[in-house]
N, C-alpha and C positions, 0 to 999 in steps of 0.2 A: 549498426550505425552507417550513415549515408555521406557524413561531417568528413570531407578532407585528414582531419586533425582536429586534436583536442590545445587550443589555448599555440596553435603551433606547434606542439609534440608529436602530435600523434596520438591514435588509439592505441594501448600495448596488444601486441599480439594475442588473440583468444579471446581479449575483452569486448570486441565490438557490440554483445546485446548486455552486457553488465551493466548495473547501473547503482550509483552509491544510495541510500536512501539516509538521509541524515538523523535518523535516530541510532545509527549504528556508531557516529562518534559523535557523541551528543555535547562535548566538554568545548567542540569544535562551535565557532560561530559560521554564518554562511558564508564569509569571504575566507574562513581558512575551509571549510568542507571544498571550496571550490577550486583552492589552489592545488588541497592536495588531492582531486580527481586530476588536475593536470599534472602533477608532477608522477603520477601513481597510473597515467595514461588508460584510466577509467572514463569513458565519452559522453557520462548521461549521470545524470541526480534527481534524485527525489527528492524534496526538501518537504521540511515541515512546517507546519503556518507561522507556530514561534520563531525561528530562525528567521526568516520570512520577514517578519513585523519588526525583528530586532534591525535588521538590517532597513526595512521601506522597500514598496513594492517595486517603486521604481527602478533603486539602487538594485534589489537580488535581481531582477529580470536583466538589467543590462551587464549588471558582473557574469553572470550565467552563461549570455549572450557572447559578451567580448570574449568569453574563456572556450568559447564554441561547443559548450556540452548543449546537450538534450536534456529536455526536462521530462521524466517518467512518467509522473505524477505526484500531486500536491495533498501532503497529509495533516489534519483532514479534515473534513464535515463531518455532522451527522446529530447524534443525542437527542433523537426526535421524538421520544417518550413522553416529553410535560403532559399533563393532565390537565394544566392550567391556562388560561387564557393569556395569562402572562408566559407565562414559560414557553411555552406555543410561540410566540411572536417572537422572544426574544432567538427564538431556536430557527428559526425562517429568518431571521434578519444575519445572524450570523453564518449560516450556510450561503445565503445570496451571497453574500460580504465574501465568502471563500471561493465561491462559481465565480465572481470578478478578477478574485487572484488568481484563480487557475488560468481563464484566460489572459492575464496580462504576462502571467510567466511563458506561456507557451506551449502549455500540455490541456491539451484535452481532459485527462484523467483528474476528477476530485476524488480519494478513497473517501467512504460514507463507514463511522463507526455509530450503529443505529440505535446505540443507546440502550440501558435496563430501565428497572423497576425503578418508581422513583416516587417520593414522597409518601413514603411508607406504605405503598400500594405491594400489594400480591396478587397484580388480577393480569397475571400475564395475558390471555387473550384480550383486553381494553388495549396492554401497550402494542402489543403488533398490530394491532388495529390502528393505532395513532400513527404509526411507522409507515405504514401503508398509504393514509392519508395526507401525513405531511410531505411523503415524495410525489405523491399526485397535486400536491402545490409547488412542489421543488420542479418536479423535471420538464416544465413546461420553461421557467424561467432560465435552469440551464441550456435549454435549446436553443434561444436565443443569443446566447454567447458559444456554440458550438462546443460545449464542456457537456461530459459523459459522467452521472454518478454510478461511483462505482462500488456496490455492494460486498462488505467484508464480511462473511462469517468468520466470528472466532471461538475459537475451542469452547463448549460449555460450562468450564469453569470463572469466565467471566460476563456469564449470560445473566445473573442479578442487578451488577452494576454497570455490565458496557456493554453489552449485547444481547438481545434477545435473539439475535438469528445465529445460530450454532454452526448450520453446516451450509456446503454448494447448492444443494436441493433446495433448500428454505430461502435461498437468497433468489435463486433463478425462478421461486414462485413467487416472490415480494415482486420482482423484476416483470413479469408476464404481460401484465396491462400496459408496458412502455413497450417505446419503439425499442429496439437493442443498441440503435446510435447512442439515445436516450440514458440509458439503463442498463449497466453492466454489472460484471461480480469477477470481484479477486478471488485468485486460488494462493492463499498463503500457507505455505509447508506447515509451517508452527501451528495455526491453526485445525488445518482439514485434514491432518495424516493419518487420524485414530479414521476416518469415517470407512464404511463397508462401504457404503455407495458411494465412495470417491470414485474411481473409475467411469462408473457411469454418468455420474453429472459431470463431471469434466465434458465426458462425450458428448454429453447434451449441451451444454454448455456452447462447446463449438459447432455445432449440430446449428442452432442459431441463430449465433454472433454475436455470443455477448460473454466471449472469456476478453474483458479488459487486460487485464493482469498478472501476473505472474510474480511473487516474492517469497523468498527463500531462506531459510535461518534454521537451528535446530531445535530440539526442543529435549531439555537437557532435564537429566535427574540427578539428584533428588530436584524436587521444586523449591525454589529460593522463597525465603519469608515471605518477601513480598514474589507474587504471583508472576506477574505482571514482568519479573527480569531473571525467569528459566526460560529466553530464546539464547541459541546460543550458534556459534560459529557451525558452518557446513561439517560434520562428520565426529563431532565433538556427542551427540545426544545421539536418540534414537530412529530420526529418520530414513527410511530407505526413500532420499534424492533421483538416484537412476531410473528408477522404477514409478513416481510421480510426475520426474520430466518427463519421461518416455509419454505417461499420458498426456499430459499438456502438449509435448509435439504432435502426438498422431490426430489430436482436437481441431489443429491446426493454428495453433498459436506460435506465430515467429516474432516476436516483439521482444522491447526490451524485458530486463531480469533483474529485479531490483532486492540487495539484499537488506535485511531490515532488521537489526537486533539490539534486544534491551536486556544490557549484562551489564553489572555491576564491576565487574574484573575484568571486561574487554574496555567500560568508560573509564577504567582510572588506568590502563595501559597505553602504550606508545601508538597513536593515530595513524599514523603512516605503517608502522607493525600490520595493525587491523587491516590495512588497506591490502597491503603485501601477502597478508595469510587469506584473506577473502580471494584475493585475487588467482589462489593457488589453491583452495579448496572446490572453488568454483571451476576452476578447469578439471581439478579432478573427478567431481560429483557429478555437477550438471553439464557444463557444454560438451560432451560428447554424448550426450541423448537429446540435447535441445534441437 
């Protein structure tokens, strides 16, 4: 962080590249996610489009603003799969629609979730193919607004309905044909920790210049019913953090560190708790490799 203070507090010690990303206290709306990064002297937020809309763009950019955080990145764009000529237009109106909020909030970064299989299609190669296509109509337009999409692999287990690109590799080939101001790719812990070739696309990655992002969470066993909320607090699941940061820094990524998690038992607990245990996982996992 570069910010004097957060909201007039201050950043707390150790927190300077930390950043809240608000699907982590989801029960939270954006004016309380924002008070308690200041009262929690957490300097930067991610928010999500919902929170976002609930509040008006106007209104989250200038509470954001008066509260002196940083904005991460805006979650998210993406679901570029349609098949249909409808679906198509509807799926490029909405991502525009997001590349406008990302610039009006202040952060460069849109994360891009790029969508499965969709309308009873099983022809994965047609959808990566449409993914493809529809960023080569996206990233011209975000260039215009000085907004960066930022390609998320995640984990293979929701590669039917939310993502066809699984890992760093796949995303920094999607990525290729754009500038890297253009077109970047997240390294999400939850996601990419199983991969062999993590290390090495990282490296490639920063090699170049297109690691946007960094976010953090764990990834907990057993896996909860629903899929989608076994991310779990730093040091609670199975990642080895140390050893992930440590590549991310030698990539050359010094940027903010946003932590991201969808738990069932962290959203019906005490917000400010969350805030206080991230705050203290985080200094013990990640910032001293970051």
């Amino acid at each position: 962080m570069t910010k004097g203070g957060v909201g007039g507090g201050g950043v707390a010690p150790g927190a300077e590249r930390l950043s809240l990303n608000t699907a982590t206290t989801k029960k939270w709306t954006l004016r309380e996610a924002v008070d308690g990064c200041v009262r929690a002297g957490i300097g930067a937020i991610g928010p999500w489009r919902d929170r976002v809309h609930e509040a008006g763009l106007s209104e989250a950019a200038a509470m954001i603003r008066a509260a002196g955080l940083e904005v991460s990145s805006l979650c998210r764009g993406g679901f570029l799969t349609a098949a249909d000529a409808e679906g198509q237009a509807a799926a490029l109106a909405d991502n525009r629609a997001a590349v406008r909020e990302a610039e009006a909030l202040g952060t460069r970064d849109l994360y891009l979730v790029v969508g499965g299989l969709t309308g009873g299609s099983k022809d994965v190669v047609a959808a990566r193919q449409r993914i493809a296509d529809r960023l080569g109509e996206l990233a011209p337009f975000a260039h215009e607004y000085g907004v960066r999409l930022v390609l998320e692999p995640l984990h293979p287990m929701y590669a039917a309905d939310r993502a066809l690109v699984s890992t760093l590799g796949q995303a920094l080939d999607l990525a290729e044909p754009f500038a890297p101001s253009d077109v970047g790719v997240a390294v999400d812990t939850f996601h990419v920790w199983w991969d062999p070739q993590l290390r090495e696309q990282i490296a490639r990655a920063g090699r170049v210049g297109r690691l946007a992002s960094y976010q953090v969470c764990d990834f907990n066993l057993p896996i909860a019913a629903d899929a989608l909320l076994s991310r779990g607090m730093m040091g609670d699941g199975v990642i080895d953090f140390p050893t992930i940061t440590t590549w991310v820094r030698e990539a050359g990524y010094a940027g903010l560190i946003e932590v991201e998690i969808f738990n069932q038992e962290i959203w019906d607990g005490d917000n400010d708790a969350t805030l206080e245990a991230m705050k203290e996982r985080y200094a013990k996992l990640v910032l001293p490799f970051a």
